[in-house]
N, C-alpha and C positions, 0 to 999 in steps of 0.2 A: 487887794486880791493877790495873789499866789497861782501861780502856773507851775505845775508840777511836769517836765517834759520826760518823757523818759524811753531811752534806745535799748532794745536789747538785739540783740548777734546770735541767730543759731548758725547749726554744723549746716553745709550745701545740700541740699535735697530732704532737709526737715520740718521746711516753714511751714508745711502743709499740717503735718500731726502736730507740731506745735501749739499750733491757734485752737484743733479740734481738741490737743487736749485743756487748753484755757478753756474754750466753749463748755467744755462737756461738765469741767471741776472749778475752774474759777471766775468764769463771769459773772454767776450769780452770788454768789458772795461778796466778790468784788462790790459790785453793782449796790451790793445790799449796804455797803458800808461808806463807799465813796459818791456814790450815786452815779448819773452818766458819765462817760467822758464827754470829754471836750471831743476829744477825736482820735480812732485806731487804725492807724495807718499801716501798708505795707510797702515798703520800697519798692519802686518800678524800675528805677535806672542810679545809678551813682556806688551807693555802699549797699549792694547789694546782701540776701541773706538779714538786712536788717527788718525793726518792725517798729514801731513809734506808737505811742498814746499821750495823751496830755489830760490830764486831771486839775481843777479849776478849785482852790479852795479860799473861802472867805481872808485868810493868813494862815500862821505856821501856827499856831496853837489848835485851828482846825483840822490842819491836816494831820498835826499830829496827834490827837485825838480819835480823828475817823482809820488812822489808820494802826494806831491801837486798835483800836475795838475789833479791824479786820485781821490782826495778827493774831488777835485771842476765840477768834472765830473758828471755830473745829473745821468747817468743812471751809475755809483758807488753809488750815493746817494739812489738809488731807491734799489738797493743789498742790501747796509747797513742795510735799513729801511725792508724790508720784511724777511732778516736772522735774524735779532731782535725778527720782529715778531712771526716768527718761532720757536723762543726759545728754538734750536737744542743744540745750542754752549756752553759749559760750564768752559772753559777754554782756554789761548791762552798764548803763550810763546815766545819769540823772542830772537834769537841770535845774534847777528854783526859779521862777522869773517871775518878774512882773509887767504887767503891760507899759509902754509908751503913751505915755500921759495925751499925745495925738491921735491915740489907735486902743481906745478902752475896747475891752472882751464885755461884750452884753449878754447877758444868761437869762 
């Protein structure tokens, strides 16, 4: 298994239109290629302005497979292009992991 963790950092006072514009252009796609998250978090207290998801795949040939498939997906492409434009996003951070052979992820 594969844990894909992943931080992104908007500008102060954007997280709001952020997430609606994921909602509105890239969840379903998302969705359609990765399947559910593990989990889409928003920061309540520490590093503020940030937002968390974690995406679970079989290993890295999965993932990167599914997420081909979701980079060549037009309406991913249409997300991409108007979160750009938006110029909400000011950082993003990615993790790889895998579970602690004491604390398996059950799906």
């Amino acid at each position: 298994m594969l844990v894909d963790h992943r931080t992104y950092t908007v500008k102060p006072g954007t997280m709001a239109r952020q997430l609606a514009l994921y909602e509105k252009f890239g969840m379903v796609p998302q969705k359609r290629h990765l399947g559910e998250p593990l989990a889409y978090l928003i920061t309540e207290s520490g590093e503020v302005n940030t937002y968390v998801h974690v995406w679970v795949y079989k290993d890295a040939a999965d993932r990167a497979a599914k997420r081909a498939a979701m980079s060549a997906d037009p309406e991913w492409q249409i997300y991409l292009q108007k979160t750009g434009e938006a110029g909400y996003l000011i950082g993003q951070r990615n993790n790889l992991m895998t579970p602690a052979p004491f604390a398996p992820i059950n799906r």
